[in-house]
N, C-alpha and C positions, 0 to 999 in steps of 0.2 A: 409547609411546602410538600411533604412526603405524601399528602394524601389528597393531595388533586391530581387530578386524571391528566393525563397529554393530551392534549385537544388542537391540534393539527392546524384548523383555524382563526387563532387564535396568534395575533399579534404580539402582546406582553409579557412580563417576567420574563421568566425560562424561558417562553416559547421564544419569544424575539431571540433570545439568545440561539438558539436552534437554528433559529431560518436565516439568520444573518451568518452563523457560521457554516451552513449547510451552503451558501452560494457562493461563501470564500473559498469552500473546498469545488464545490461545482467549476469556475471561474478559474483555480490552478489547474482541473483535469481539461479542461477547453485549451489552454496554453499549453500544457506538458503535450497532447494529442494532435494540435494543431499542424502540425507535419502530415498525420498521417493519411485522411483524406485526399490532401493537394500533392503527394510523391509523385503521381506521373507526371503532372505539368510540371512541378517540378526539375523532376528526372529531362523532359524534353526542353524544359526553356536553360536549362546549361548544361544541359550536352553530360549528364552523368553516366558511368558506367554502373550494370548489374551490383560489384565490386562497392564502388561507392554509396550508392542506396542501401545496401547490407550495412554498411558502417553508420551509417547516421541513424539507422534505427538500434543498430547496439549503443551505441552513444549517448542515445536519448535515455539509456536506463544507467549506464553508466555509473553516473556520479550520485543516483538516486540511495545507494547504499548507507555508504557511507552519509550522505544529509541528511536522511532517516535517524540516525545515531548521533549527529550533531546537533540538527534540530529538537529533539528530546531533551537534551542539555540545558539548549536554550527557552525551549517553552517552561521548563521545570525553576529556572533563574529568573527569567524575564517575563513571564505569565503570556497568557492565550493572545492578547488583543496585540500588544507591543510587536510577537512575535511576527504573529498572519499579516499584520499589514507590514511590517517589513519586508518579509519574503516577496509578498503580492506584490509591491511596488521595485524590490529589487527585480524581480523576472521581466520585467518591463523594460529595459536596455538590451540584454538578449532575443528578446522577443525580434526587436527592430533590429538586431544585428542579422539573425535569421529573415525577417522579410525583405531586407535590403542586402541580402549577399550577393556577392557578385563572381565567387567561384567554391568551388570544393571545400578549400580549407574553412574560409569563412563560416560554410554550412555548420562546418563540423566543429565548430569550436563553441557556435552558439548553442548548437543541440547539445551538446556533450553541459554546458553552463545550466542550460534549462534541465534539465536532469536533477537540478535543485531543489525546484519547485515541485516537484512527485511526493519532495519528504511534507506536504501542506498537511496531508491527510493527519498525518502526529499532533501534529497543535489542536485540534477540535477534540480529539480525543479525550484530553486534559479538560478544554472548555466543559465537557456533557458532565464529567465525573465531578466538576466543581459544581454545575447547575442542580444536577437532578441527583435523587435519591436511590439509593439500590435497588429497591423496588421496579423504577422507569427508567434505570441507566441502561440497561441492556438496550429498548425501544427505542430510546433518544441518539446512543449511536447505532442503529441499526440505518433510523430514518439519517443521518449526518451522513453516514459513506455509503448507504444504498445511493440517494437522490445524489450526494455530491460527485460518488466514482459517475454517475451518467453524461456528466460533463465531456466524457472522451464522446458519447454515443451522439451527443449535440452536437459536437465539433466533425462528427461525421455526416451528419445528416444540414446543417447551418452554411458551414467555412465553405463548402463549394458554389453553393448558390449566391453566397455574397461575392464568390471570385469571376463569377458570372457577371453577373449585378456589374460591376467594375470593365467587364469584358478587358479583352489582351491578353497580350503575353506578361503583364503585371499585375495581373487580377488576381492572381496570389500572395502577393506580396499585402496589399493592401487589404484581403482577408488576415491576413496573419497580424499585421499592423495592429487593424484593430482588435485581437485579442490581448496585444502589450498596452492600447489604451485602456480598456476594459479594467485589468490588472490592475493598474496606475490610479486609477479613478475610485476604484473599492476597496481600495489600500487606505483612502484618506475616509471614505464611508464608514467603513469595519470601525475604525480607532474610535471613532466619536458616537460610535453607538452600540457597542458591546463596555463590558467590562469584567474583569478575571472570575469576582464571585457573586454572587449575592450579597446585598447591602448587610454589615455585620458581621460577615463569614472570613476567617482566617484563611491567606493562601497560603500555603506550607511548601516552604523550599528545601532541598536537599541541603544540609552542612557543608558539605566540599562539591565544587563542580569536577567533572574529564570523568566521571565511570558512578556506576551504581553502587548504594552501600549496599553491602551484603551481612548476614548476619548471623555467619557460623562459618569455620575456616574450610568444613567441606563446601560449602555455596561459592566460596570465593575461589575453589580450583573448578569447580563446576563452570562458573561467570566465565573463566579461562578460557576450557574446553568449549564453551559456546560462542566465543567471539571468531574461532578457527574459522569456520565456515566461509563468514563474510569476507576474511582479508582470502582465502581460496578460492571463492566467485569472484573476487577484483583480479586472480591472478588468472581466474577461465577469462573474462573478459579481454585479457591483454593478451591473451593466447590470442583470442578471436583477431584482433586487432594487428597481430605480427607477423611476421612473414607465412607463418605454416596457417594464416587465418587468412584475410583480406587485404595483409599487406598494405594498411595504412602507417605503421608504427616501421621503423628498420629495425636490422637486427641488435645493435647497439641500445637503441633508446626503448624497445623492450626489457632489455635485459637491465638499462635504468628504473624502471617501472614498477619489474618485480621485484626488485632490489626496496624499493623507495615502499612499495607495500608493504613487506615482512619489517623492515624497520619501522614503520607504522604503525605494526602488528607490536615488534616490541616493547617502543612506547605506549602504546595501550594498555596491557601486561603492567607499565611499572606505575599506570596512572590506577590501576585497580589495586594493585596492590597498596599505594601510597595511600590511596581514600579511606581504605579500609582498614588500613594495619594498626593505627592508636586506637580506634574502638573495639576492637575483634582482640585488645591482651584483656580488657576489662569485661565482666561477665554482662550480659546485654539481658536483663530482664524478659519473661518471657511476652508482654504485654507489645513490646517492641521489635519482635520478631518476626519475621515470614518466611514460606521458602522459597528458595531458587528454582526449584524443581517446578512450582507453577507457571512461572515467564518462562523456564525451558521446554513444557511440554506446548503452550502458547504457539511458543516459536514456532515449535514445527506444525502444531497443527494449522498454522495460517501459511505456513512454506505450501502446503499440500490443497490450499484452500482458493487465495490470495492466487498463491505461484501458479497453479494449475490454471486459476480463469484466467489472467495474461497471456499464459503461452497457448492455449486453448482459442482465446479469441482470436491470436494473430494468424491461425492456422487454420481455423474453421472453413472461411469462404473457399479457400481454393484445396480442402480437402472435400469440400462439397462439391464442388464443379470438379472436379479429377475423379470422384467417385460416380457423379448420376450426370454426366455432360455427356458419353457412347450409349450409356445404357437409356437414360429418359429424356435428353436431351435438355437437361437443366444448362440456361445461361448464366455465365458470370456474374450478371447483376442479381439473379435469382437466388444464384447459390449466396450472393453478399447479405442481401434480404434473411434468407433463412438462416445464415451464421448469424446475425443481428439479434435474432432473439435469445442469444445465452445471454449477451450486455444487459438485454431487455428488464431481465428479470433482476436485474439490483434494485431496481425500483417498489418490488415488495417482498423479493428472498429475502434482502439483508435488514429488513427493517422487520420481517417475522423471524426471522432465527431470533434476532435480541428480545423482541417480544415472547415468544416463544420460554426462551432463555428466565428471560424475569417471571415467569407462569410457573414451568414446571421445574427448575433448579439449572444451573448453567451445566454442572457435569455429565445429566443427562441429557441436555438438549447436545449439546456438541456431541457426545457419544453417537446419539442416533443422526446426527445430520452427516457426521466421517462414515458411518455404516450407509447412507445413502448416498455419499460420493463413490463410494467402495463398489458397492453395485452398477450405479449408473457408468461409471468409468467400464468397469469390465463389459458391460450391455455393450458401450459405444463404440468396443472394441472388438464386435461384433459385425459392425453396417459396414457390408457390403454392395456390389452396383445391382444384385437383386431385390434389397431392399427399397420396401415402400417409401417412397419420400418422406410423407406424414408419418411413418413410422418411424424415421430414422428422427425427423423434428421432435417427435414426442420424446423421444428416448434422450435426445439431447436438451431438452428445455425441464425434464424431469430431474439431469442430473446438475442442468444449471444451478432448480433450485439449492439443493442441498449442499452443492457449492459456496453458493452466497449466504444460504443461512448458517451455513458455518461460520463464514466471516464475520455476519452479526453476534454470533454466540461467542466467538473466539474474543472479541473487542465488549461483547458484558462483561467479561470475567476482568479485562484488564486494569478497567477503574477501582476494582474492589482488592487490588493485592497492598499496596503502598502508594498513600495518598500524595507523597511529596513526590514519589519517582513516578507517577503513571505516566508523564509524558517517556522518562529515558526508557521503562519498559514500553508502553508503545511503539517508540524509534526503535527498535531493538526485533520488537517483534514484527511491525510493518517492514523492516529490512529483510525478516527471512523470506516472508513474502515475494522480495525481489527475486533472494537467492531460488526460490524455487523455481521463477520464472526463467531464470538463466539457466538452471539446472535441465529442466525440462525440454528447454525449447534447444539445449545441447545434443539431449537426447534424438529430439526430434531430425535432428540433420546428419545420425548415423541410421537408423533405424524406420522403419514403416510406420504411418499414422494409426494402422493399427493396432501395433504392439506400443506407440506410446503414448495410448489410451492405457492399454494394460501396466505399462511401466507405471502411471500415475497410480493406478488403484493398486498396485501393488505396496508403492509408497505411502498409500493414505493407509492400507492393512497395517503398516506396523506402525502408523500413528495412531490410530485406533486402539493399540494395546497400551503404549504410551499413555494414550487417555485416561485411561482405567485406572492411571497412581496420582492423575490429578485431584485435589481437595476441595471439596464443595465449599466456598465463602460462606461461611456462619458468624454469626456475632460481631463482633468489632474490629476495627484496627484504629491502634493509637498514633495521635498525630502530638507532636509539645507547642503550646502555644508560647510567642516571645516570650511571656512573664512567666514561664517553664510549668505553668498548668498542663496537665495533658487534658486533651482532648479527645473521647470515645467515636469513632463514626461507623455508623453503623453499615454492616456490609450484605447480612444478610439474615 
């Protein structure tokens, strides 16, 4: 298997495996994005306030943190096929609670649910690293979450015209509908036509499920120190959400909230501790070890990668039209058009960084693609209403790339640390991804689009140094098969 080429057109084996998981991921970003095209009609056919549209797009990301971290769990227990089509077909009730609401709350309850479905992206991850070899793992998920993240840019360019298609003041609804049929349908697809490995090939489960094992007692206050973050973006989130935010939450059931986080927090803590503590008194071979410090630098590098094109994208068009709309007279739709194309570009960034990644070594592909966020961020922070349109486009679709081909390089490296946990590091590191986008787009609502452009490339400057103590995958890592053989796989 290791030494046939990826060939694109190409129906069987692996490939099938690719394309079928590549449309499960495509198919959850259509649904998790489905809102965001139809918000005015929306916003006009029940009478929403500014106040309320703010809340259902923080919503929407919401619960995506935390399912990132669950869902890891579960694809690591329950393997790729079992998982995706559950999720798939679970988002399929929210879906129809969302197209069939009939005031505020309802909106908010189903957005905040679908925010589940965002964790899709983690399961395939697992799938590629079980199909493909080290060698085309990098390429395999590059093309998985380049083509499947474009799912949001479908759902932009698709959902309106089918709400047309329908005409009324229900033509939204019945676009969104059919995204929860869509879901429901490739839910029962996926299952009956994927499956976790290759025929003969061991899937390797983690020993204890609720946290990662870890494999030396400094990794496992490290593991600690890295979960902080997430349960502190759940608590920026409920900030958002409270009275001193949009005042959806009161001040009481806030203050339940972050209560109900940090205890969360707790538990998590003693669920780490507990998995880890009877293998960490006994000396752990070195054949069977890894470090922490890889999925830590991971993390951040795709907070800065991931997090940045989210909050990047959501802000694009109308930093475009608020910059060139007095000066060159650019329209709304114009300026939507030319934000369009950072999206544009997952379509061959994210699937050349992992290529890329499997060519010249993961450590220096990510190096040089953070040093080309690093610039292009500072450039973009730059465009002002003097600037050339085409210049300001170039300068933003230049640093799109290096955006996205970091995400591919960042998701090569993930399959090659620990073969049973690549789904919970995944979920782990797909979740800072969130945090960055919340982090960011926080930023963004004190401060000028120009300076948080520079905040970002600031932020990616000391991941870049970071980078520098991450370990290039070489040789093996060992997996035990049931009848306690170990098993060599090779990483690099």
């Amino acid at each position: 298997m290791s030494d046939q080429k990826i060939k694109l057109l190409s129906f069987s084996g692996k490939m099938r495996i690719l394309h079928m998981t590549w449309i499960a991921f495509f198919i959850s970003f259509v649904v998790w994005f489905s809102h965001a095209p139809l918000m005015l009609v929306i916003k006009e056919t029940l009478g929403l306030s500014e106040s309320e549209v703010k809340t259902i797009l923080i919503l929407n990301v919401a619960l995506t943190i935390p399912a990132r971290i669950i869902i890891g769990m579960l694809v690591d227990h329950f393997g790729p096929k079992r998982t995706y089509s559950a999720l798939l077909a679970l988002s399929s009730p929210p879906c129809f609670l969302f197209a069939f609401a009939e005031d505020f709350q309802q909106l908010a309850l189903a957005r905040f649910l679908l925010g589940f479905v965002g964790a899709g992206f983690v399961i395939g991850i697992r799938m590629m690293g079980e199909w493909f070899p080290a060698k085309q793992v990098g390429m395999a998920e590059g093309i998985y979450g380049g083509w499947g993240n474009f799912g949001s840019a479908a759902a932009a360019m698709t959902l309106p015209a089918i709400a047309l298609l329908f005409g009324g003041d229900d033509g939204w609804r019945y676009a969104i509908a059919i995204t929860g049929i869509i879901a429901l349908v490739y839910s029962v697809i996926y299952f009956f036509s994927v499956s976790d490995t290759p025929k003969g090939s061991t899937y390797f489960k983690p020993k204890k499920t609720g946290a990662m094992e870890v494999t030396s007692p400094g990794d496992l206050f490290f593991y600690v120190l890295m979960t902080i973050p997430l349960y502190a973006t759940l608590t920026l989130l409920t900030w958002k959400l409270s009275p001193a935010g949009v005042g959806l939450l009161s001040t009481i059931t806030s203050i339940v909230v972050y209560t109900g986080i940090w205890v969360l927090f707790i538990y998590n803590v003693y669920k780490i501790v507990h998995v880890n503590e009877e293998h960490l008194q006994q000396p752990i071979d070195e054949i069977h070890r890894y470090k922490f410090k890889q999925v830590a630098i991971l993390d951040l590098a795709y907070l800065v990668t991931f997090g940045s094109e989210l909050a990047v994208v959501s802000m694009l068009p109308l930093f475009f039209y608020e910059t060139f709309h007095d000066s060159q007279g650019i329209t709304i739709v114009q300026a939507g058009l030319l934000a369009s194309g950072f999206a544009f570009m997952n379509l061959a960034a994210r699937p050349g960084g992992g290529w890329i990644s499997d060519k010249v070594g993961r450590k220096r592909a990510l190096t040089v693609f953070i040093l080309g966020l690093v610039a292009g961020y500072f450039t973009m922070g730059q465009i002002g209403s003097d600037w050339p349109i085409i210049a300001a486009l170039a300068v933003t679709m230049c640093c799109s790339f290096f955006v996205q081909a970091g995400e591919g390089a960042v998701f090569a490296m993930v399959p090659l640390i620990k073969r049973r946990m690549t789904g919970q590091i995944a979920g782990m590191v797909g979740a800072y991804g969130n945090v960055g986008a919340v982090l960011f787009l926080t930023v963004l609502s004190f401060v000028s689009p120009q300076l948080f452009f520079m905040v970002i490339g600031s932020a990616a400057l000391v991941v870049l140094i970071a980078v520098r103590f991450i370990d290039e995958p070489r040789g093996h890592m060992a997996e035990i098969q049931p009848d306690g053989t170990v098993e060599m796989i090779e990483v690099g």
